[in-house]
mmCIF file of the C-alpha atoms, coordinates in Angstrom:
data_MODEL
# 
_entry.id   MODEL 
# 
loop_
_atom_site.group_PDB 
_atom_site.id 
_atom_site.type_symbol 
_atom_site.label_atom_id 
_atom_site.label_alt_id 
_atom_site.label_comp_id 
_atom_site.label_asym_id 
_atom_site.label_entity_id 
_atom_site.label_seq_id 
_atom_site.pdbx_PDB_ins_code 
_atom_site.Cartn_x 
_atom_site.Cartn_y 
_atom_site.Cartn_z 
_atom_site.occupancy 
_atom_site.B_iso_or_equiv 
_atom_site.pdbx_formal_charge 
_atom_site.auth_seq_id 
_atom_site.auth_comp_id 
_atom_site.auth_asym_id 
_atom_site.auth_atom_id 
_atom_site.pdbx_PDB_model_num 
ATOM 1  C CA . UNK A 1 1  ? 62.173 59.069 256.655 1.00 0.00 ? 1  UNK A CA 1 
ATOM 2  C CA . UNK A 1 2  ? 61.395 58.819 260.442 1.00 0.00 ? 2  UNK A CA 1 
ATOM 3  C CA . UNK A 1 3  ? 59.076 61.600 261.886 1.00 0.00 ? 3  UNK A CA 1 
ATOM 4  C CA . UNK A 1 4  ? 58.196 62.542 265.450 1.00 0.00 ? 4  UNK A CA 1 
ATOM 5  C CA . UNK A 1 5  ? 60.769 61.809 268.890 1.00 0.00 ? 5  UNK A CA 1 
ATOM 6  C CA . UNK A 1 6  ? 63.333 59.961 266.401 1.00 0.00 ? 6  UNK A CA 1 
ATOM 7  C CA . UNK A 1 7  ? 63.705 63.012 263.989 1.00 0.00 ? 7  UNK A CA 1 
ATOM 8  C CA . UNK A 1 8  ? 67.449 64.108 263.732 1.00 0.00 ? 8  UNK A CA 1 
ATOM 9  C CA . UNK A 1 9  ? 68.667 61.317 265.958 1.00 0.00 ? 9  UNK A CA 1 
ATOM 10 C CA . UNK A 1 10 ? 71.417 58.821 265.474 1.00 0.00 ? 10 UNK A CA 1 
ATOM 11 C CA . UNK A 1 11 ? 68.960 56.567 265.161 1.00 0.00 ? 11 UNK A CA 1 
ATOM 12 C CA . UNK A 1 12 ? 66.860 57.861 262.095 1.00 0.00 ? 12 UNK A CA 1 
ATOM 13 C CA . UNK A 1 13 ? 70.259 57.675 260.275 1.00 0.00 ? 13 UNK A CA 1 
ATOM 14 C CA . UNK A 1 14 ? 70.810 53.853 261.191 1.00 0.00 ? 14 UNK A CA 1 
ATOM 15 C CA . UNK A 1 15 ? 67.492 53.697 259.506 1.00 0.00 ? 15 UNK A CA 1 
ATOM 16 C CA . UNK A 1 16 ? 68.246 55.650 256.677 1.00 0.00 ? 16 UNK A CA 1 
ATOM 17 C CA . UNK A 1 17 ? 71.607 53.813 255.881 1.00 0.00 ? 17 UNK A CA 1 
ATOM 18 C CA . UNK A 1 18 ? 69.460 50.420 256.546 1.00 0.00 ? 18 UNK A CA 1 
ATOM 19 C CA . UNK A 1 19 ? 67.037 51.692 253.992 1.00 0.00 ? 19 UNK A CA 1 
ATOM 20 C CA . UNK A 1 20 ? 69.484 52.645 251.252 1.00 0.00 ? 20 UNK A CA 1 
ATOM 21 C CA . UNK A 1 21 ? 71.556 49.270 251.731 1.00 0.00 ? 21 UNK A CA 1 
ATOM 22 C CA . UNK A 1 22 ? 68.107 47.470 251.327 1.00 0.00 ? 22 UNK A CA 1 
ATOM 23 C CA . UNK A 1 23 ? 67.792 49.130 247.937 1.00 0.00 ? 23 UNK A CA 1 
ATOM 24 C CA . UNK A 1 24 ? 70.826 48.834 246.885 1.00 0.00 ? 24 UNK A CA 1 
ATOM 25 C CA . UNK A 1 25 ? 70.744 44.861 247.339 1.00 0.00 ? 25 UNK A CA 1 
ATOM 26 C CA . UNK A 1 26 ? 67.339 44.652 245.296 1.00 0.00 ? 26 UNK A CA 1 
ATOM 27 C CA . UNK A 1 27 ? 68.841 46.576 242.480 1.00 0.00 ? 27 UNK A CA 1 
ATOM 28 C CA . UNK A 1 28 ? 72.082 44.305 242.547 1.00 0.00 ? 28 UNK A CA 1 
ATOM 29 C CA . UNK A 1 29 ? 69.618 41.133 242.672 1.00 0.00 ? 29 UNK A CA 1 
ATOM 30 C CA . UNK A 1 30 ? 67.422 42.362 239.980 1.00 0.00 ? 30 UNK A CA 1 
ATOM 31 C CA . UNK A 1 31 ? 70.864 43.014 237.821 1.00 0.00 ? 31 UNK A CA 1 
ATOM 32 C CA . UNK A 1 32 ? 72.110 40.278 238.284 1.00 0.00 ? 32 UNK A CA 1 
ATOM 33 C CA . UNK A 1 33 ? 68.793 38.414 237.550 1.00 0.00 ? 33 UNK A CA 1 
ATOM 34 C CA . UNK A 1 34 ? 68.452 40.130 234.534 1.00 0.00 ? 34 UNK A CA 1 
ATOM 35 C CA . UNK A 1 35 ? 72.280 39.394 233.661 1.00 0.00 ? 35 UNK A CA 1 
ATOM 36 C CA . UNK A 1 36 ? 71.368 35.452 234.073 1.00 0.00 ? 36 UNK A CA 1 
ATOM 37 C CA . UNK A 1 37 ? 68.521 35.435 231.791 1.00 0.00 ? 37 UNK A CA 1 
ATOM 38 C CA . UNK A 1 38 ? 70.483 36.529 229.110 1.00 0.00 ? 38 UNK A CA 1 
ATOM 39 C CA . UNK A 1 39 ? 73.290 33.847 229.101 1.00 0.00 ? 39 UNK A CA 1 
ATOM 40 C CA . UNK A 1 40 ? 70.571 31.719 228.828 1.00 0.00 ? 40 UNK A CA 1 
ATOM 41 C CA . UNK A 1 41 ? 69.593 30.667 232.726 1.00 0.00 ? 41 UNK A CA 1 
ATOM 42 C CA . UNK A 1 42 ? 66.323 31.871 233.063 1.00 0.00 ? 42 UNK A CA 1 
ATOM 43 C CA . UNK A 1 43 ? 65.941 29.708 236.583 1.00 0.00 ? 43 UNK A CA 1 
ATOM 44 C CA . UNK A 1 44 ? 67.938 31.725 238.701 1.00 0.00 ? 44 UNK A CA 1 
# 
């Protein structure tokens, strides 16, 4: 993810772990977006 002085650092892998969370909360939102649509609350 992170090339150059930061490459195989403690740091790159606060990154990476930062990264993944981040994805991991947009798939929860998009779930539960979805999830709310279909009992019939398309505002959320």
């Amino acid at each position: 993810m992170i090339y150059g002085l930061t490459k195989g650092t403690d740091f790159e892998k606060l990154c990476d772990g930062a990264a993944k969370a981040e994805a991991a909360g947009v798939m929860t939102y998009y779930a539960l977006a979805r999830m709310t649509k279909e009992q019939g609350y398309p505002e959320v």
